[in-house]
C-alpha positions in Angstrom: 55.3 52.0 30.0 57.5 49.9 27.4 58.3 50.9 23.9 55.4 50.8 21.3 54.8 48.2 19.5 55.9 46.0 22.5 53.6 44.2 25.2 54.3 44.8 28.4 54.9 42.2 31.1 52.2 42.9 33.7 50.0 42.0 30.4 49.8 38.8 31.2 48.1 39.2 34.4 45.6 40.5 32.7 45.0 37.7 30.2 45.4 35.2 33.3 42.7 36.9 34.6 40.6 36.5 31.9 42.0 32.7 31.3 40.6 31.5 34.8 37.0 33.1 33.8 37.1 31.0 30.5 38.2 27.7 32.2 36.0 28.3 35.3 32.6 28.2 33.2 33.9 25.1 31.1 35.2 23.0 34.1 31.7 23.2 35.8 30.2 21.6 33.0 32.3 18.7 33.1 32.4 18.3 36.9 28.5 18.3 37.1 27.8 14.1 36.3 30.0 13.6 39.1 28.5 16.1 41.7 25.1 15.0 40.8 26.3 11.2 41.9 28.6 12.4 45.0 25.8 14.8 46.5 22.8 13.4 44.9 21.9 16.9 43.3 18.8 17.1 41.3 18.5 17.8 37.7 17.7 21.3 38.8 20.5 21.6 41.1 22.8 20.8 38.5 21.1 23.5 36.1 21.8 26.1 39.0 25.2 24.8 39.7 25.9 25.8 35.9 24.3 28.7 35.1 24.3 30.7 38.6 27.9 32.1 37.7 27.2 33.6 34.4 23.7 35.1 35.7 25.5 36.5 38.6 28.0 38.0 36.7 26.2 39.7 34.4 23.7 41.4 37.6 26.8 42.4 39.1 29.3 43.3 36.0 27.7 46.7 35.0 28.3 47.7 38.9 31.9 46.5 38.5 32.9 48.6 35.5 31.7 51.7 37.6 33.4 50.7 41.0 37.0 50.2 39.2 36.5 54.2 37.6 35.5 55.5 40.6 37.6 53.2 43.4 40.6 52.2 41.2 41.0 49.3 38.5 43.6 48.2 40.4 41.9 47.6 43.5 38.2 46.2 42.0 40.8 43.9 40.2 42.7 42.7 43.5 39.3 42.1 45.5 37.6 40.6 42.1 40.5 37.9 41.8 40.8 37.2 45.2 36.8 36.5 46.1 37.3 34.6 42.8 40.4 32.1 44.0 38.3 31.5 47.9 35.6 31.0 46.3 37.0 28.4 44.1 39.2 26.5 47.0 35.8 26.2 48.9 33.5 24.8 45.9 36.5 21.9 46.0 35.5 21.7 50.1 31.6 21.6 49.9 29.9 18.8 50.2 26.2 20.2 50.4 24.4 21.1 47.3 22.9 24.5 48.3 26.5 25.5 49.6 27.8 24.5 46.2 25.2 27.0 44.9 25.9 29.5 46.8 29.6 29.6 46.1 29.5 29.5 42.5 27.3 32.5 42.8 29.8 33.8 44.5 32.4 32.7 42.0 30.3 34.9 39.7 30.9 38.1 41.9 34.5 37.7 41.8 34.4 37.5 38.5 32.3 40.1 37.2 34.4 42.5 39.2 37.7 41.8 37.7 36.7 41.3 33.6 35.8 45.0 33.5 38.8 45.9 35.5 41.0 43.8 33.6 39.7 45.0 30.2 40.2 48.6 30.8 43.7 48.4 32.4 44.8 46.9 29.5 44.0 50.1 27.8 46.2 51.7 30.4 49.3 49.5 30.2 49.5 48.8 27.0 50.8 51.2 24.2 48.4 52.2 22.0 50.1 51.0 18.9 49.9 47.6 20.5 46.1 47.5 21.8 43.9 45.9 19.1 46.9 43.0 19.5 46.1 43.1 23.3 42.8 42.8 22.9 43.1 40.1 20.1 45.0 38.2 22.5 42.4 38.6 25.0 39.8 37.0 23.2 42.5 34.0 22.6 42.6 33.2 26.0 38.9 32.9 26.4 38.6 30.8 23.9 41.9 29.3 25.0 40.4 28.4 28.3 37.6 27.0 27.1 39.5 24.1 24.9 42.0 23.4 27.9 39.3 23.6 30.2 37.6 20.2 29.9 40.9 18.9 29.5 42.3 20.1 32.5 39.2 19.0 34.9 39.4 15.4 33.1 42.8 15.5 34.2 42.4 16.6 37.7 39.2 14.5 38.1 41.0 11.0 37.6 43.6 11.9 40.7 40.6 13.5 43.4 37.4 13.1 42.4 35.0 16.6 41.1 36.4 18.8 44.0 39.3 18.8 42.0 38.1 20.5 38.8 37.8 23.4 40.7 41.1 23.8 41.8 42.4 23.7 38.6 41.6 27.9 38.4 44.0 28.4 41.1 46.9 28.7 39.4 45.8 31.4 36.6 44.6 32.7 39.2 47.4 33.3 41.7 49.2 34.2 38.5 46.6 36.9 37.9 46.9 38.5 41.6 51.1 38.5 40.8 51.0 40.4 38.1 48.0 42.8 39.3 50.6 43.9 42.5 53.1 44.6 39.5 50.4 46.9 37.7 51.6 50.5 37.8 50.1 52.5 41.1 48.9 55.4 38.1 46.3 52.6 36.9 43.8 53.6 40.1 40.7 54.7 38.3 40.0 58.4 38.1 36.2 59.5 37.4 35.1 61.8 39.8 31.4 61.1 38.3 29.0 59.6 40.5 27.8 56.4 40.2 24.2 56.2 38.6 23.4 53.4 40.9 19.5 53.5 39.7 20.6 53.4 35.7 23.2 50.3 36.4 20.6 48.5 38.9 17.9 48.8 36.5 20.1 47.6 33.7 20.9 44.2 35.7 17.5 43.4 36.4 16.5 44.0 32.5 18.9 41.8 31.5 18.7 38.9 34.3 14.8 39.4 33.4 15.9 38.6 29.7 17.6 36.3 30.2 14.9 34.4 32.6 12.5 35.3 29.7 14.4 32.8 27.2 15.6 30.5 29.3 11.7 29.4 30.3 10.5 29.7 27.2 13.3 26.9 25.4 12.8 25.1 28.6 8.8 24.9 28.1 7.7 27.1 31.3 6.0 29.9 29.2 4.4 31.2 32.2 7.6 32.0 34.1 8.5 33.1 30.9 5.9 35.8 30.0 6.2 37.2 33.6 10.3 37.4 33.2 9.7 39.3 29.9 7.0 41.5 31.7 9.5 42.3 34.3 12.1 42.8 31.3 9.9 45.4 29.5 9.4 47.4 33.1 12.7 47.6 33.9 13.2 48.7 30.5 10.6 51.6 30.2 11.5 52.2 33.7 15.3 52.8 32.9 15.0 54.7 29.3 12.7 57.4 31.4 15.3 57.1 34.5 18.5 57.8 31.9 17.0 60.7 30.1 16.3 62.6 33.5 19.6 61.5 35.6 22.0 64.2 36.5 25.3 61.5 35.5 23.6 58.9 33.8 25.1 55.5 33.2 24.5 55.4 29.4 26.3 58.4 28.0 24.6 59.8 25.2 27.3 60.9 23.6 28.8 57.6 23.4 25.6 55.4 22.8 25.1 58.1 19.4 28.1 57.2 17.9 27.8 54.9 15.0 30.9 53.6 15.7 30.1 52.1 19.2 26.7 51.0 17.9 28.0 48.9 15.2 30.7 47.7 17.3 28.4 46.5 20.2 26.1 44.8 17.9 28.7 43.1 16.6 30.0 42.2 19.7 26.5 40.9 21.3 25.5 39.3 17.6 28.9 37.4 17.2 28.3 36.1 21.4 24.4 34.5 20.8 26.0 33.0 17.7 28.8 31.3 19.5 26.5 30.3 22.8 24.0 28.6 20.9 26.6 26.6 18.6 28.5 25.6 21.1 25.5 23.9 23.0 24.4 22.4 20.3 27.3 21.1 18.7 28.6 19.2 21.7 24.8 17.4 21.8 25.6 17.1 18.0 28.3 15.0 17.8 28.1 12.9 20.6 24.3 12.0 19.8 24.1 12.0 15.9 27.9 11.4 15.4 28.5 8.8 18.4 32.0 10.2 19.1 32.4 10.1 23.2 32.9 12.9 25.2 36.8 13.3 24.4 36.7 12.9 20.8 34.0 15.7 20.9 36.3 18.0 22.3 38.8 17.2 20.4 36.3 17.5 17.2 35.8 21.4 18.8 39.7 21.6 18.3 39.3 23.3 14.9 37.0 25.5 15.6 38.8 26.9 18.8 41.8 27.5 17.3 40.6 29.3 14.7 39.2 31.7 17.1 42.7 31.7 18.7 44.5 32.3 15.5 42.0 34.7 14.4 42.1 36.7 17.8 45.5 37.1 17.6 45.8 37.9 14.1 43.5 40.6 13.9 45.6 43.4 14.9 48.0 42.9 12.3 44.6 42.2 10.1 43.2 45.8 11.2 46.5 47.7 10.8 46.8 46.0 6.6 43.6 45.7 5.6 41.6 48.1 7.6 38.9 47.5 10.5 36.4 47.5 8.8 37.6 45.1 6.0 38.9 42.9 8.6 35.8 42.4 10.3 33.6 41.9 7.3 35.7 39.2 6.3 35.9 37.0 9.1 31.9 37.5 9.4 31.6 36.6 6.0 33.7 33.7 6.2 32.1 32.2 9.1 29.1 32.8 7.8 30.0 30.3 5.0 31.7 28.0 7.7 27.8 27.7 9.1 26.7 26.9 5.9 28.9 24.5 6.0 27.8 22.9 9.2 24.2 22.9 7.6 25.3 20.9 4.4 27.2 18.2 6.9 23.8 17.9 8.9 21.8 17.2 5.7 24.1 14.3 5.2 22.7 12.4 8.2 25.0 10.5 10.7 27.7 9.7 8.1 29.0 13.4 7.5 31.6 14.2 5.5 34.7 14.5 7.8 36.5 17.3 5.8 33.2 19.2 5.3 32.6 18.9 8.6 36.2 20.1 9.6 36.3 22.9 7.2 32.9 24.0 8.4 34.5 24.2 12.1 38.0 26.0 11.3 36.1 28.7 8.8 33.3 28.9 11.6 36.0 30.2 14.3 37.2 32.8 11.9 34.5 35.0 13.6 36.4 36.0 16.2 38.2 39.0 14.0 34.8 40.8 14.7 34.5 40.6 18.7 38.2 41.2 19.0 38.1 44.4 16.8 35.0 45.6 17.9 35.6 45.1 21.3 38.8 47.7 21.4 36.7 49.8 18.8 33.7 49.6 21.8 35.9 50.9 24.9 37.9 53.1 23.0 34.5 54.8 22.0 34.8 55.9 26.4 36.7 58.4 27.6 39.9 56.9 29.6 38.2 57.8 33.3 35.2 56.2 31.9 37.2 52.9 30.3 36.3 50.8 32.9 32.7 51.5 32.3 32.9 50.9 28.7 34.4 47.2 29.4 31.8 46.1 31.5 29.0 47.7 28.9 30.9 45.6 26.1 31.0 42.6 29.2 27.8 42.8 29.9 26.5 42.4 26.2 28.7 39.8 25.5 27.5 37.4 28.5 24.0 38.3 27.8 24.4 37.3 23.7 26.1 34.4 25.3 23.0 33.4 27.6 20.6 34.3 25.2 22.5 32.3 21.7 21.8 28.8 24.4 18.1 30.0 24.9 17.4 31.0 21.2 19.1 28.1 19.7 17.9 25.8 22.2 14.0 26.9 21.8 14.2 27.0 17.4 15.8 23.1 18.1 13.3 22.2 20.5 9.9 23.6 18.5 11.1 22.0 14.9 12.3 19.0 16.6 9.2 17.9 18.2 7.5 19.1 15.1 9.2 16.5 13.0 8.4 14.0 15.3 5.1 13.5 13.6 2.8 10.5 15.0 5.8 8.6 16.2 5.1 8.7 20.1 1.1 8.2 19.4 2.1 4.8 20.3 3.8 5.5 23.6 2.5 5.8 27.0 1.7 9.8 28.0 4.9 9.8 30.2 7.1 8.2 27.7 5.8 10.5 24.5 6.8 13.5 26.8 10.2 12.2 27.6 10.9 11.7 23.7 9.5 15.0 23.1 11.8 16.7 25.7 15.0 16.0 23.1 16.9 13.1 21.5 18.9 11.9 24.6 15.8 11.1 26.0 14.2 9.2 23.1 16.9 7.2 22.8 16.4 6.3 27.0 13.0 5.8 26.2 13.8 3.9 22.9 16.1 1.4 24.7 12.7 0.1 26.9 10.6 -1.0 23.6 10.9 -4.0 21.1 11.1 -1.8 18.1 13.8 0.6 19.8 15.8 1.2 16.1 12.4 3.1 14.5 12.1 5.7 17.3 15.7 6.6 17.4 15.8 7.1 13.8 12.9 9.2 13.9 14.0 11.3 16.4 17.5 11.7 15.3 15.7 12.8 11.6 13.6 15.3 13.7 17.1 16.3 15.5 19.1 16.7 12.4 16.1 18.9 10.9 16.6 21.1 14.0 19.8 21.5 14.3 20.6 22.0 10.9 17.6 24.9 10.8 20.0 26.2 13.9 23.1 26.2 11.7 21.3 28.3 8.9 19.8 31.1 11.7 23.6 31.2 12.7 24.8 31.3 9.4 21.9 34.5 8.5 22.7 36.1 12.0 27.0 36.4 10.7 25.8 37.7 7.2 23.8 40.3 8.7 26.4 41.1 11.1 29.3 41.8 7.9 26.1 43.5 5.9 25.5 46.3 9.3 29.2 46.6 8.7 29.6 47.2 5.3 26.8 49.6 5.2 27.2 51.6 8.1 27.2 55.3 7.5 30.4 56.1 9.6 33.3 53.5 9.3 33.8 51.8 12.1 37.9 52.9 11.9 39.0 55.6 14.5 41.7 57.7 14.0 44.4 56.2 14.8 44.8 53.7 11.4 47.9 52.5 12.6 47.3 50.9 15.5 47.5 46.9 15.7 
C-alpha cells in the first residue's frame, strides 16, 4: 500500500483495463462498413456485430461482481482480461459472419468479468484518501477510449484492412494482465456468502428483456417489443418475491434503503441514458444536418469528451473543496444548460452557430462530476467482501442507461420526425415513402432518385432538426432532474469521510 494521498502503480492496470472496454465498443462501430463489404454481412448482422457485446455484458456482469467476492478479484480479473485479449486476436482472424458474432459475444464475457473486478480492486489498492481521484480517473479513461478509439481503428484500418481494428485492444490489454500479476495476493475476494444465483439470473434476464423491449419499439417491431417488456415485468415480479424470501439475497436490503446509494445509482443510470442517446444522435447530427465527414465529426465530439475527461479527473479535488454533493449538482446543472444549448444550435437550422455549438459540447461533458462521484459514493455504500458486488450493481445500471439512452432517444427522434414529415411522401411510391420515413439518411437515398430531390431533403432534414432538437431538451430535463433528486434528498449524499478526494 503507498502513502495516502498517492496512487499506486498497479493503478494503472486497472484503468487499462477499463481503457480496452471503452475503445473495444467504439472500434466496432467504425470497422462495421468495412466487414459488411468484406463478408457481405446483412444490415442485421452488422446490428448484432455491434450490440451483442454490450447485451452480453450486462447478462453476464451481475454474475461477475459475485464470482470476484466469492473466487478472488484477482483471479475473475486474470480470466476476464485474458478471454477478452483471444477473443479479440480471433475477431481479427474470422472471416465468417456468424463466427464474427459469436466472438464478440464472447468479447462481452471477458469483459463483463473484469469491469466489476477492476472496479472493486481499486477500492482495495488504493488509499482511501485518494479514491474519489481513482475513480474520477476511471471514468476518464472511458471516455478516453472512446475519443482515441475511432482514431486508432482509422489508423490501423489504412495498414490491414477491418481485422485490424481489433487488434488495436491488444495492447491495453496486455498492459492490463501486467499490472493484474503485480496486484497484491491480499486482493483475493473474501465473502464467504453464497451466491444468490436465482436473484442475479433473474436480474439479467429483466434487464436483457428491457433492453429488447426498447430496442424493438425505436426500431418499429412493437410486437417483439410488448412480448420483451412482458417477459421484463415477469422476471421482475418474479425476482422482487424471490429476494424478499432468499436466505443471502443478491440485493441487500440494507444497502438498497440507504438514501445515499439510491440517489447515487440514479444518478449514475440517469447521467448513462443521457450520454447513450446523445452520443447516437449527435454523430447522425453533424454528419447529416452539418455535412462535416466522419473525421471532422469526431473531431467536433473533441469538446465534449474532454470535458468529461477533465471533469472526471477533477472531481476528487471538486468533492474534497466544495463538498459531494455541491460538486455533483453543479456539473448536472451545467450540463443541463450545455443541452439547452445543443437545442438553441438545432433551431438555427444547418448553419449553427460554431461557438454555440462548441460551448454547448464542452459544458455538456461537465456531467461526468456526477457518475464519477456517485459511482465511488455507490460501492462504498457495500461492505469491502461485498465491493465487488457493488461495482457490477453500479456496472450493470450504467450499461443498461447506456442501452436504454440509444433506444429512448432513438424512438422520441423517430415518432416526431416522421410526424413532421407531413404529406411529403404522399407523392412517393409505398416502398419509397417507407424508406424516407425510416430516418433522414434514407430520404436523402431516396431523394437522390427523383427530379425535385432538394424539396424532400429539406423537408426531412426540418422534420430531423424538430426531432433531434426535442431530444436535446428531454436530455437537458432528464440532467435538471438529476441535480433537483440531489439537492433535495433527505440524507446528503456525503459519507463520512469529508476528506477524501
Amino acid at each position: 500500500m503507498t502513502r495516502a494521498g498517492r496512487l499506486p502503480f498497479t493503478f494503472l492496470g486497472l484503468c487499462l483495463a477499463y481503457l480496452a472496454v471503452s475503445v473495444n465498443l467504439s472500434i466496432t462501430s467504425i470497422a462495421l462498413p468495412s466487414i459488411g463489404e468484406d463478408l457481405g454481412a446483412s444490415t442485421d448482422q452488422l446490428s448484432w456485430i455491434f450490440a451483442i457485446t454490450p447485451l452480453v455484458s450486462i447478462s453476464v456482469m451481475l454474475f461477475a461482481g459475485a464470482w470476484g467476492d466469492r473466487f478472488g478479484r484477482r483471479r475473475i480479473l486474470v480470466i476476464g482480461l485474458s478471454i477478452f485479449l483471444a477473443s479479440a486476436i480471433l475477431s481479427a482472424l474470422a472471416r465468417d459472419v456468424t463466427a464474427l458474432i459469436a466472438l464478440r459475444a464472447v468479447t462481452g464475457i471477458g469483459s463483463s468479468l473484469a469491469l466489476p473486478a477492476a472496479l472493486a480492486l481499486t477500492f482495495d489498492v488504493v488509499p482511501e484518501l485518494s479514491r474519489r481521484t481513482a475513480v474520477g480517473l476511471i471514468g476518464a479513461t472511458q471516455a478516453g477510449g472512446s475519443l482515441i478509439g475511432p482514431v486508432l481503428a482509422g489508423s490501423a484500418m489504412t495498414l490491414w484492412a477491418w481485422p485490424a481494428a481489433f487488434l488495436t485492444v491488444v495492447p491495453f490489454i496486455v498492459i492490463a494482465l501486467i499490472g493484474a500479476s503485480r496486484l497484491p495476493k491480499g486482493s483475493t475476494g473474501v465473502s464467504v456468502t453464497p451466491m444468490d444465483s436465482r436473484g442475479v439470473t433473474l436480474t439479467s434476464i429483466a434487464s436483457v428483456a428491457a433492453v429488447f423491449a426498447a430496442t424493438s419499439i425505436s426500431s418499429r417491431a412493437p410486437l417483439t417489443g410488448l412480448v420483451a417488456i412482458l417477459v421484463a415485468v415477469i422476471a421482475i415480479i418474479t425476482l422482487i418475491r424471490w429476494e424478499r424470501r432468499a436466505r443471502h439475497p443478491f440485493f441487500d436490503a440494507a444497502v438498497m434503503h440507504q438514501k445515499r446509494f439510491q440517489v447515487a445509482t440514479l444518478v449514475v443510470f440517469g447521467s448513462q441514458v443521457v450520454l447513450g442517446g446523445f452520443l447516437f444522435l449527435l454523430t447522425q447530427y453533424l454528419q447529416l444536418v452539418l455535412g462535416y465527414s466522419p473525421l471532422e465529426a469526431g473531431f467536433m465530439l473533441t469538446p465534449a469528451l474532454a470535458g468529461w475527461v477533465l471533469a472526471s479527473v477533477a472531481a476528487g479535488t471538486m468533492a474534497a473543496r466544495f463538498g459531494v454533493r455541491w460538486s455533483v449538482i453543479s456539473g448536472l446543472t451545467l450540463s443541463s444548460g450545455g443541452l439547452a444549448l445543443l437545442a438553441l444550435a438545432a433551431s438555427q437550422g444547418n448553419s449553427p452557430a460554431i461557438g454555440l455549438l462548441l460551448v454547448g459540447l464542452i459544458l455538456t461533458g461537465l456531467m461526468a462530476v456526477g457518475p464519477a462521484l456517485m459511482t465511488h459514493a455507490a460501492v462504498d455504500s457495500y461492505a469491502p467482501e461485498r465491493r465487488a458486488v457493488g461495482s457490477a450493481t453500479n456496472g450493470a445500471a450504467a450499461r443498461f442507461g447506456f442501452s436504454i439512452g440509444i433506444a429512448l432517444f432513438g424512438a422520441l427522434l423517430s415518432v416526431v420526425y416522421v410526424r413532421n414529415l407531413g404529406t411529403s411522401t404522399q407523392s412517393l411510391t409505398a416502398e419509397q415513402a417507407e424508406a424516407v420515413q425510416g430516418g433522414l439518411a434514407e430520404a436523402i437515398g431516396v431523394a437522390a432518385k427523383l427530379p425535385d430531390a432538394d424539396t424532400l431533403i429539406e423537408t426531412a432534414r426540418d422534420a430531423y432538426l424538430t426531432g433531434y432538437q426535442s431530444t436535446m431538451m428531454l436530455a437537458c430535463v432528464i440532467m435538471a432532474g438529476l441535480a433537483l433528486a440531489v439537492g433535495l434528498t433527505s440524507q446528503n449524499v456525503e459519507d463520512a469521510r469529508h476528506g477524501s478526494t
